[in-house]
C-alpha positions in Angstrom: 5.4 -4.4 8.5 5.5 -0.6 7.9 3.2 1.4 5.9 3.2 4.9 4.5 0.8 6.1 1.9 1.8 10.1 0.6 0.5 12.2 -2.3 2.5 15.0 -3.3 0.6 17.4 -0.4 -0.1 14.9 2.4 0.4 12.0 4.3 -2.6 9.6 4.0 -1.7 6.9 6.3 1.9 5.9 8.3 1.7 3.0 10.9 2.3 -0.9 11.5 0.1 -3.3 9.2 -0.4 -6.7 8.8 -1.7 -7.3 5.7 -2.1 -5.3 1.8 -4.3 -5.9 -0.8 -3.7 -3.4 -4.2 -4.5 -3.2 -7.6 -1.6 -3.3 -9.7 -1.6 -2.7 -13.7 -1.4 -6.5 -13.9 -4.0 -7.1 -11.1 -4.3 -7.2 -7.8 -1.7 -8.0 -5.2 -1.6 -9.1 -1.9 1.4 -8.0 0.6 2.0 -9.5 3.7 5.3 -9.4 6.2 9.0 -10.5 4.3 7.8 -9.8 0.8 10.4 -9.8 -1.3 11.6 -6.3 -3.1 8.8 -5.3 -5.6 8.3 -1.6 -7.6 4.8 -1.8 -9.3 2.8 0.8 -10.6 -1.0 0.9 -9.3 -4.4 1.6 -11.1 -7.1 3.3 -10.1 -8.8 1.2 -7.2 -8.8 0.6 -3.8 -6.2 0.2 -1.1 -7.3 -2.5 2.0 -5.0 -3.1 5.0 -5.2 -4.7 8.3 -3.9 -3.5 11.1 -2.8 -5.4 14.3 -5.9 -4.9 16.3 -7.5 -6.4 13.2 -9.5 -3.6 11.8 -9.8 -3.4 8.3 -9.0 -0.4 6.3 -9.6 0.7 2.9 -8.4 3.7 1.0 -9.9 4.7 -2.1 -6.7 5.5 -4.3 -5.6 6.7 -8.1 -3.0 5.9 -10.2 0.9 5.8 -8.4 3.7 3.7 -7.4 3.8 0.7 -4.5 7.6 0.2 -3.7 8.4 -3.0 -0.9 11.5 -3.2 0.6 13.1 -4.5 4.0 9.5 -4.9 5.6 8.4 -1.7 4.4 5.9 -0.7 2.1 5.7 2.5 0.7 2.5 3.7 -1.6 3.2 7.2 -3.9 0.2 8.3 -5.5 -1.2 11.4 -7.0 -2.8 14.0 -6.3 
């Protein structure tokens, strides 16, 4: 599936993943391909992804919005 995260300024990450883990106001979630449609806001946390080769990512991230759609993931968080 797709993944962009963006703050207002930048783009902090745009490629192909296989995997999501967030932290959600109501916990954390886990992502993975044909989610169904989901708009959550996010806490304060980390972001962890895996990409094809495997690797594991993590993002240290604030307060925004996670938004799944059509294989897509897209993160908005501020500045």
């Amino acid at each position: 599936m797709k993944l962009e995260i963006r703050t207002p300024e930048k783009s902090l990450f745009a490629g192909e993943v296989t995997s999501l883990r967030a932290r959600a106001v109501d916990g954390e979630i886990g992502i993975l391909p044909n989610h169904a449609p989901l708009v959550t806001m996010l806490e304060t946390g980390k972001i962890k992804f895996s990409l094809p080769t495997k690797e594991e990512v993590t993002i240290e991230s604030g307060q925004g919005f996670l938004i799944v759609r059509k294989n897509q993931v897209n993160i908005l968080l501020r500045a």
